[in-house]
KOLBAMAR-501328 format. One record per residue (C-alpha): x, y, z; residue in three letters; residue number from 1. Coordinates in steps of 0.2 Angstrom, whole numbers. Layout:
// KOLBAMAR-501328
X->X Y->Y Z->Z pavo->Ala lumlo->NUM
...
//
This chain:
// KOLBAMAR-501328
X->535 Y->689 Z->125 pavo->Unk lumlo->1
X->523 Y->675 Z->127 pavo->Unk lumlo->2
X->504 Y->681 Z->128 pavo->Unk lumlo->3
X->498 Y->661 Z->130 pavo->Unk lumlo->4
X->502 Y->655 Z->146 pavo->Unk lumlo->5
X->515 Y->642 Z->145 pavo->Unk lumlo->6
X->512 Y->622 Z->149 pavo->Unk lumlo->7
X->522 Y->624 Z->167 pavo->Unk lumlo->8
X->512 Y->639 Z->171 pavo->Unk lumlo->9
X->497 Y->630 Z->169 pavo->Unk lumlo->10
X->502 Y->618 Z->178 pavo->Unk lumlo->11
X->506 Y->628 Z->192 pavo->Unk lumlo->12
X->490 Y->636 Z->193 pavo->Unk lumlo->13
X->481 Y->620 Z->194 pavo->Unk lumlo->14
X->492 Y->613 Z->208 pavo->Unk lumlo->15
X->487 Y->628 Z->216 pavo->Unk lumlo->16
X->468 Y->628 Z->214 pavo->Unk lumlo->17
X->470 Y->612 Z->220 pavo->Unk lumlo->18
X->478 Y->613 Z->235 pavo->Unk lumlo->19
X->468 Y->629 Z->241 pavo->Unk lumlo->20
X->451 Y->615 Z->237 pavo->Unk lumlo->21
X->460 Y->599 Z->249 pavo->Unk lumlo->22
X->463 Y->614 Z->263 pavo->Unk lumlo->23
X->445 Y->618 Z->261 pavo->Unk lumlo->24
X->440 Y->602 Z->261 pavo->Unk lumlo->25
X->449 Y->599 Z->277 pavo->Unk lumlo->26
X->443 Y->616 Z->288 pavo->Unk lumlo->27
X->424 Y->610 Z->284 pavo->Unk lumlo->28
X->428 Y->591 Z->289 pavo->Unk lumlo->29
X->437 Y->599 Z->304 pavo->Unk lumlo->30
X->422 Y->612 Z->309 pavo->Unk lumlo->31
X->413 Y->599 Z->318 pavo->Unk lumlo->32
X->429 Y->596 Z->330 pavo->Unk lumlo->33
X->430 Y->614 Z->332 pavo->Unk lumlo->34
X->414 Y->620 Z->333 pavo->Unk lumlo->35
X->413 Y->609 Z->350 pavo->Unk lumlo->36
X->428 Y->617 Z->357 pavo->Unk lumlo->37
X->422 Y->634 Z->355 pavo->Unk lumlo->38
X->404 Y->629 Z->360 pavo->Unk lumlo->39
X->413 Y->623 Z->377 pavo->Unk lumlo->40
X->423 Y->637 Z->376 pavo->Unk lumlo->41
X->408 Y->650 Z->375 pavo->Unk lumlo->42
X->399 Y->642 Z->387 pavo->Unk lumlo->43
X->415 Y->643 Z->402 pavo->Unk lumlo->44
X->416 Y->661 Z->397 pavo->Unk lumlo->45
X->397 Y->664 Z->401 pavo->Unk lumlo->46
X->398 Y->652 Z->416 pavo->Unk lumlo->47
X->413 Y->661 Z->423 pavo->Unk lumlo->48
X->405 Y->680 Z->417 pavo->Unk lumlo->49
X->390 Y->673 Z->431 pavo->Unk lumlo->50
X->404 Y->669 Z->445 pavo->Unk lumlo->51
X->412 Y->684 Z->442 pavo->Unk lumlo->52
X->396 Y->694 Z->442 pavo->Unk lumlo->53
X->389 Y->686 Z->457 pavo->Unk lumlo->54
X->406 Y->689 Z->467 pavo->Unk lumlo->55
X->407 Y->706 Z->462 pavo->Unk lumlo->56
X->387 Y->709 Z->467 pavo->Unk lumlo->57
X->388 Y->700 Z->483 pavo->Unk lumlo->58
X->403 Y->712 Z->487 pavo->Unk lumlo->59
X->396 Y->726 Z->483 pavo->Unk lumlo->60
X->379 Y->722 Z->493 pavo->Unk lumlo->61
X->390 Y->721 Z->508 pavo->Unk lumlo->62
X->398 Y->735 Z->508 pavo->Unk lumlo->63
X->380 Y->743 Z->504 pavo->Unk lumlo->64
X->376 Y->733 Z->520 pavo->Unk lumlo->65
X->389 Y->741 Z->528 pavo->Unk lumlo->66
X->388 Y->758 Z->527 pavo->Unk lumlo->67
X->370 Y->756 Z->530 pavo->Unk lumlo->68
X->371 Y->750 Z->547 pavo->Unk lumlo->69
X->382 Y->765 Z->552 pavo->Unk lumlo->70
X->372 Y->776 Z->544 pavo->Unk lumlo->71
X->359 Y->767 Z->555 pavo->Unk lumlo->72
X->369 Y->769 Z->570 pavo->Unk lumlo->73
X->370 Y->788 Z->570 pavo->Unk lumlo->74
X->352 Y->790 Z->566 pavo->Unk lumlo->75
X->349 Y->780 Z->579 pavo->Unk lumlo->76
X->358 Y->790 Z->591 pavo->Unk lumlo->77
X->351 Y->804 Z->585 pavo->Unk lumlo->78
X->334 Y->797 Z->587 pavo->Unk lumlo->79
X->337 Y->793 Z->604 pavo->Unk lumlo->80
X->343 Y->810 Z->611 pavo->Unk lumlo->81
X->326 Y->819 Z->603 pavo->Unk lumlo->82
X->315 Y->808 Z->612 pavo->Unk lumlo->83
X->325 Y->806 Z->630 pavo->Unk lumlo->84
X->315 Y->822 Z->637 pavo->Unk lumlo->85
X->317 Y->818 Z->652 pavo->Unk lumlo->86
X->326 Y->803 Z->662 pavo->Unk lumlo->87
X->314 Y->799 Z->677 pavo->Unk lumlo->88
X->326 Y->785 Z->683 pavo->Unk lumlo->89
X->333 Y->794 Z->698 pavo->Unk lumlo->90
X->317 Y->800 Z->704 pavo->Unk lumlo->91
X->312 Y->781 Z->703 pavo->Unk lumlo->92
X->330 Y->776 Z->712 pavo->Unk lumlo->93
X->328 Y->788 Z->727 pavo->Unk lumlo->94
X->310 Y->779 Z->731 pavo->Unk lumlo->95
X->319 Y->763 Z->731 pavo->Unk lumlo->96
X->331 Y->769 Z->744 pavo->Unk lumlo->97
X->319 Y->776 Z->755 pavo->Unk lumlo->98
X->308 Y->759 Z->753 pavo->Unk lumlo->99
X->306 Y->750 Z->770 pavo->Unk lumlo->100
X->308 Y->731 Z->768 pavo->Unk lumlo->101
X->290 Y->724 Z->770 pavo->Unk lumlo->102
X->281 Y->740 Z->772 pavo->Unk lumlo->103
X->273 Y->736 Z->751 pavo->Unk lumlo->104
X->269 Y->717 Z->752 pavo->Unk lumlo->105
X->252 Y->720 Z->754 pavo->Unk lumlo->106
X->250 Y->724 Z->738 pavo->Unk lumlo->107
X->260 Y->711 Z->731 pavo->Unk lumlo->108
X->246 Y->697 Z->741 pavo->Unk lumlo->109
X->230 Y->707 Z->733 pavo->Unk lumlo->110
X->222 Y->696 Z->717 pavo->Unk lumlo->111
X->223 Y->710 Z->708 pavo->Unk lumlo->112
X->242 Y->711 Z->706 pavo->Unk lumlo->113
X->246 Y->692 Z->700 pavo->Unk lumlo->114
X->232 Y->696 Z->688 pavo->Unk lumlo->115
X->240 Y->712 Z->680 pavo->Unk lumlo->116
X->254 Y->702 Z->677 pavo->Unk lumlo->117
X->248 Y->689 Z->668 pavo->Unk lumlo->118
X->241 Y->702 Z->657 pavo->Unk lumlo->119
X->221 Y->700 Z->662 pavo->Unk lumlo->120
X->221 Y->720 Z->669 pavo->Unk lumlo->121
X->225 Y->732 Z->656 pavo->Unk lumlo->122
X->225 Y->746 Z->666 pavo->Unk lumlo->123
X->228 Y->746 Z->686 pavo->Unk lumlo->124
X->224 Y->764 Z->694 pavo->Unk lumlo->125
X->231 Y->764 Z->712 pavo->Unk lumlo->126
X->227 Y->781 Z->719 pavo->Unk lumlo->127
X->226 Y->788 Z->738 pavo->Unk lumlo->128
X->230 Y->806 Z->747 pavo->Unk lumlo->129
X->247 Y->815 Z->748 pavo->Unk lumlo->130
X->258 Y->806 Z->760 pavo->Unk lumlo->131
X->251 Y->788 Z->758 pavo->Unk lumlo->132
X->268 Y->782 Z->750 pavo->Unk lumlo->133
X->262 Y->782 Z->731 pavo->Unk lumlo->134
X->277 Y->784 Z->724 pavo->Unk lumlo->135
X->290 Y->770 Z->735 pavo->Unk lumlo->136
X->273 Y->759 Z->733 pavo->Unk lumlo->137
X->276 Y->761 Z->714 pavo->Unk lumlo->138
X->294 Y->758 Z->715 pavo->Unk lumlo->139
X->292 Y->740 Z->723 pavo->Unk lumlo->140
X->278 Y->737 Z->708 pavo->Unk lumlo->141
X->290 Y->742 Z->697 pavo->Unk lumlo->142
X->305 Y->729 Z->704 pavo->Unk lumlo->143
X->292 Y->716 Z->707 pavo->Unk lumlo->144
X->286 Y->718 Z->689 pavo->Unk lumlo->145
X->304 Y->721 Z->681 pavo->Unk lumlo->146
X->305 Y->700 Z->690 pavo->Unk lumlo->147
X->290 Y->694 Z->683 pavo->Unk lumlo->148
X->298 Y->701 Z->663 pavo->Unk lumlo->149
X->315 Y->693 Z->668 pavo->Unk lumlo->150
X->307 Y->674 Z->673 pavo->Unk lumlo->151
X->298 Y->675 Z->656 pavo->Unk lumlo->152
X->312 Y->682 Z->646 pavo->Unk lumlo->153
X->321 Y->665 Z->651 pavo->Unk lumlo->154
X->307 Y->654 Z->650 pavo->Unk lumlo->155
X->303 Y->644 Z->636 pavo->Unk lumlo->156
X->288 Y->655 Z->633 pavo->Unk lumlo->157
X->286 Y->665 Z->617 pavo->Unk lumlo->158
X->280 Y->678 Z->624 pavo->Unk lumlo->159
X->291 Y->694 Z->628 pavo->Unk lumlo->160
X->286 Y->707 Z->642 pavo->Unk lumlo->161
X->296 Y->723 Z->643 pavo->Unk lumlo->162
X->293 Y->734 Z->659 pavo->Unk lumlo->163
X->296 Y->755 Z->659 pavo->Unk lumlo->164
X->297 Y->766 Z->671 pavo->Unk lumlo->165
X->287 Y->783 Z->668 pavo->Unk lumlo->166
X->287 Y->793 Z->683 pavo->Unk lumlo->167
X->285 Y->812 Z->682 pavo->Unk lumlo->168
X->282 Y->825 Z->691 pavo->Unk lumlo->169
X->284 Y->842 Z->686 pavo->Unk lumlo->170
X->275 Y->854 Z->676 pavo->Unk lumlo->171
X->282 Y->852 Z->660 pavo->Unk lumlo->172
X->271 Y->842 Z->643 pavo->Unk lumlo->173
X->267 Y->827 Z->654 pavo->Unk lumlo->174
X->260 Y->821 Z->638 pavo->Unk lumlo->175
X->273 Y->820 Z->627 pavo->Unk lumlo->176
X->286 Y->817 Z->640 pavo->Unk lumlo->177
X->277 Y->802 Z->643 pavo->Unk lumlo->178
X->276 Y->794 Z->626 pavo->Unk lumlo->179
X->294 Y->799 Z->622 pavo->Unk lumlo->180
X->302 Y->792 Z->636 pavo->Unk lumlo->181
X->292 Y->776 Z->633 pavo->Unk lumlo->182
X->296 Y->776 Z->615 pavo->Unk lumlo->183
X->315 Y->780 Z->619 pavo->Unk lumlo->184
X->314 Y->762 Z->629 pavo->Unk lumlo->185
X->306 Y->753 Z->616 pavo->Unk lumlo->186
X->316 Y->758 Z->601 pavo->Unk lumlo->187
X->331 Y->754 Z->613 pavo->Unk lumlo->188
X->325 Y->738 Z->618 pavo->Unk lumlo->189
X->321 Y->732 Z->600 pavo->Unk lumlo->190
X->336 Y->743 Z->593 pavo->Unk lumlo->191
X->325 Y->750 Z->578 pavo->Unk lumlo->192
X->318 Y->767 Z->572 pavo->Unk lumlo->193
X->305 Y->767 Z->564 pavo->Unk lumlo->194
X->300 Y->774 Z->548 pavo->Unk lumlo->195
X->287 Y->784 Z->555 pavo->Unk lumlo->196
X->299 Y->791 Z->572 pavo->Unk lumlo->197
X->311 Y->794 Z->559 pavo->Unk lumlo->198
X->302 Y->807 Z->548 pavo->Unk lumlo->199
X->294 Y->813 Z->566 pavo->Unk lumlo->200
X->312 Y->818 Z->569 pavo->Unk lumlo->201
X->315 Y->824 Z->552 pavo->Unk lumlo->202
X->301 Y->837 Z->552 pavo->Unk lumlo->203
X->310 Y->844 Z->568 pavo->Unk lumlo->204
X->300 Y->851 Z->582 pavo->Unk lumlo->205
X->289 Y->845 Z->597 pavo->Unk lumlo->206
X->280 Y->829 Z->588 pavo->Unk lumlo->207
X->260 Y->830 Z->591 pavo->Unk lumlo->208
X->253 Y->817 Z->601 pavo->Unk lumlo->209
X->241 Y->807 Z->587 pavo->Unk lumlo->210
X->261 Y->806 Z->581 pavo->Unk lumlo->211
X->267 Y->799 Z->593 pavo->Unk lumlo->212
X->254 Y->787 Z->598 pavo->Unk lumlo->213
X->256 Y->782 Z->578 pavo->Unk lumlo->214
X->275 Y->775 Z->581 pavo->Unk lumlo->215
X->269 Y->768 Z->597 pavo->Unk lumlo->216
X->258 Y->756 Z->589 pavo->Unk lumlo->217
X->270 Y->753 Z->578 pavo->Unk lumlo->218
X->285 Y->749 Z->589 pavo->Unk lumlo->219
X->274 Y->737 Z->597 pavo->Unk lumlo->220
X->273 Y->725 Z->583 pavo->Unk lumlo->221
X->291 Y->721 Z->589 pavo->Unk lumlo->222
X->282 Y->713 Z->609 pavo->Unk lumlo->223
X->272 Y->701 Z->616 pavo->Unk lumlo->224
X->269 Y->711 Z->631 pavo->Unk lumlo->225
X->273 Y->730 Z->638 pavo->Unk lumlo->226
X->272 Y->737 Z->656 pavo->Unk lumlo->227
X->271 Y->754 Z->660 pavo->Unk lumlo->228
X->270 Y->760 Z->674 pavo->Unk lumlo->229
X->267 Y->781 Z->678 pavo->Unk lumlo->230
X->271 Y->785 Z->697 pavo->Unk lumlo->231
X->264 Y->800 Z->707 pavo->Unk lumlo->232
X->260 Y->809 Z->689 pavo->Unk lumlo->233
X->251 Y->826 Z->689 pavo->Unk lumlo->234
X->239 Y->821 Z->674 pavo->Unk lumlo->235
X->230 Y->833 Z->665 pavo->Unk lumlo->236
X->217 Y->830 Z->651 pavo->Unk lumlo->237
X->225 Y->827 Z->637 pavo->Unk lumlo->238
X->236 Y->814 Z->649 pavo->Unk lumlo->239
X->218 Y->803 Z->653 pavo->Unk lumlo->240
X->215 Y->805 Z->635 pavo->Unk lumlo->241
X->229 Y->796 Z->632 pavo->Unk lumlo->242
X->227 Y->784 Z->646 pavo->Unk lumlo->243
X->208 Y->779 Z->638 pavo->Unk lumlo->244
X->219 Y->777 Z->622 pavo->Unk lumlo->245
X->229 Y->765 Z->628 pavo->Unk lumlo->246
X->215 Y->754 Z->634 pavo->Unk lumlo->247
X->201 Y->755 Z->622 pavo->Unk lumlo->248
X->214 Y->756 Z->604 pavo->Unk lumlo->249
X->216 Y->740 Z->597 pavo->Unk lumlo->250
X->233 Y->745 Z->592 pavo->Unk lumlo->251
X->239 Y->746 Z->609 pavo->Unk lumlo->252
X->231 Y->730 Z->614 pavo->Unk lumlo->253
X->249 Y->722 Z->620 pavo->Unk lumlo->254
X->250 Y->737 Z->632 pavo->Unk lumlo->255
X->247 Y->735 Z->652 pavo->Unk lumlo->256
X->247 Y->751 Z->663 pavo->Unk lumlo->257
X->249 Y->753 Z->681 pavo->Unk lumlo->258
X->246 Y->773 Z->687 pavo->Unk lumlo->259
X->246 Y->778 Z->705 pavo->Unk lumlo->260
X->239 Y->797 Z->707 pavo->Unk lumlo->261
X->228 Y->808 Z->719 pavo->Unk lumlo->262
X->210 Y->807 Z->718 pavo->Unk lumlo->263
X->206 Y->817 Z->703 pavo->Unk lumlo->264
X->189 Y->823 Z->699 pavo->Unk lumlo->265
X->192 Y->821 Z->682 pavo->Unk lumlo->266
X->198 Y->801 Z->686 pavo->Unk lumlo->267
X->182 Y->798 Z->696 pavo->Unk lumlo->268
X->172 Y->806 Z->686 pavo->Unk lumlo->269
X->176 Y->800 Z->667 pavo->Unk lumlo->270
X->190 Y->787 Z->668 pavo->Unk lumlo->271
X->187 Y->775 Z->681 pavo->Unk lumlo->272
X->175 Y->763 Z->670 pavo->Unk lumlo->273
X->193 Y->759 Z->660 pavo->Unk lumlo->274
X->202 Y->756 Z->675 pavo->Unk lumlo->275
X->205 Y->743 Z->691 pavo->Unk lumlo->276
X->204 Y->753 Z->707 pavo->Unk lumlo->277
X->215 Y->749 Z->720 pavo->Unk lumlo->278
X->211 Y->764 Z->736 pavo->Unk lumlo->279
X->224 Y->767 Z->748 pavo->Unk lumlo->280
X->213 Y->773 Z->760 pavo->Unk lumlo->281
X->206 Y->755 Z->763 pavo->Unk lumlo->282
X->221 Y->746 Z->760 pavo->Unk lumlo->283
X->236 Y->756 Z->767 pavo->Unk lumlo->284
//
């Protein structure tokens, strides 16, 4: 047994070292031609991860998107049969029908009607006794006025007029009817609840009038320009209250009012300094 290595295996050992030293040799001359290619590499994995990341996030923002908007929908709906109250439009068609052609163009010829409409009377009070024809008066005001918001809805104008019809005249919360049924047109018209009518609904329960009067400013940011008009109304106090609120509030500043009543006491007595007075007994 040999305990020196021979002269072959010595060789073979040195051949060896030095082959393992050229393949070093040739990995770190080759690291710069490789180091580019997975530099490049790197960055197409991290430019693809962004694409892929950014697809994945736009789809899953519209389906987000999607189930919102039908969410939104039933809200909506749900919204909307809470505040409709009352539906005065078939007291306001039945006037209509028993209009006779002519017998209202006075009104239309008086300077105070073009100026309503061009928004420099906020609030118009037409009043008169029973029988003087208040409520078809009101329903010619209200077509004329519904074809004075149509000519400017397709004019070049920026300026947007909505008209509404609130015409009640039973013994129920005048009030809150009122402001509902107005806010049930608007939310319609501008197909929007807003946060503030959403947690009214939410609460559950008849909504307060400070409330209501709160989403009603709101909802207004959305026109130029809103008519309403309250035909043959019972009004009580907390009705002229909201009246005066309408006209003095700078929050409902884009709001014109037409109401035609009785000769109230309470009218003459505290609400006529905020109101245009049209009489029927010197006009009819």
């Amino acid at each position: 047994m040999d305990l020196l290595p021979s002269e072959q295996n010595q060789k073979e050992v040195h051949n060896e070292s030095k082959r393992q030293r050229i393949q070093l040799t040739l990995e770190t001359l080759a690291w710069p031609l490789k180091g580019k290619e997975a530099r490049k590499l790197l960055e197409d994995i991290v430019r693809h991860k962004g694409t892929i990341t950014l697809a994945l996030a736009t789809d899953t923002a519209h389906g987000i998107r999607n189930i919102q908007k039908i969410l939104t929908e039933s809200q909506q709906k749900e919204v909307y049969k809470w505040l409709n109250d009352v539906d005065p439009s078939s007291i306001h068609h039945r006037a209509c029908q028993n209009h006779e052609p002519g017998t209202c163009d006075w009104m239309l010829r008086l300077p105070e009607w073009p100026k309503f409409l061009d928004g420099k009377i906020r609030l118009l009070w037409i009043h008169g006794i029973p029988g003087a024809g208040k409520p078809i008066l009101a329903s010619q005001l209200i077509r004329s006025t519904e074809e004075h918001c149509k000519r400017l809805g397709s004019s070049d104008s920026k300026s947007v007029s909505i008209y509404y019809c609130c015409y009640f005249g039973n013994n129920q919360h005048e009030t809150s009817s009122f402001l509902k049924w107005v806010l049930l047109r608007l939310c319609r018209q501008a197909q929007l609840v807003p946060d503030l009518l959403w947690k009214l609904f939410q609460h559950g329960g008849q909504p307060s009038t400070k409330g209501l009067l709160s989403v009603l400013g709101a909802v207004l940011e959305r026109f130029e320009l809103v008519f309403i008009i309250i035909g043959e109304s019972k009004p009580r106090d907390e009705l002229f209250i909201v009246i005066g609120n309408l006209n003095t509030d700078h929050r409902f500043a884009k709001v014109r009012l037409l109401a035609t009543s009785h000769e109230y006491l309470k009218i003459d007595g505290g609400m006529l300094d905020v109101f245009t007075e049209i009489s029927l007994r010197y006009t009819y």
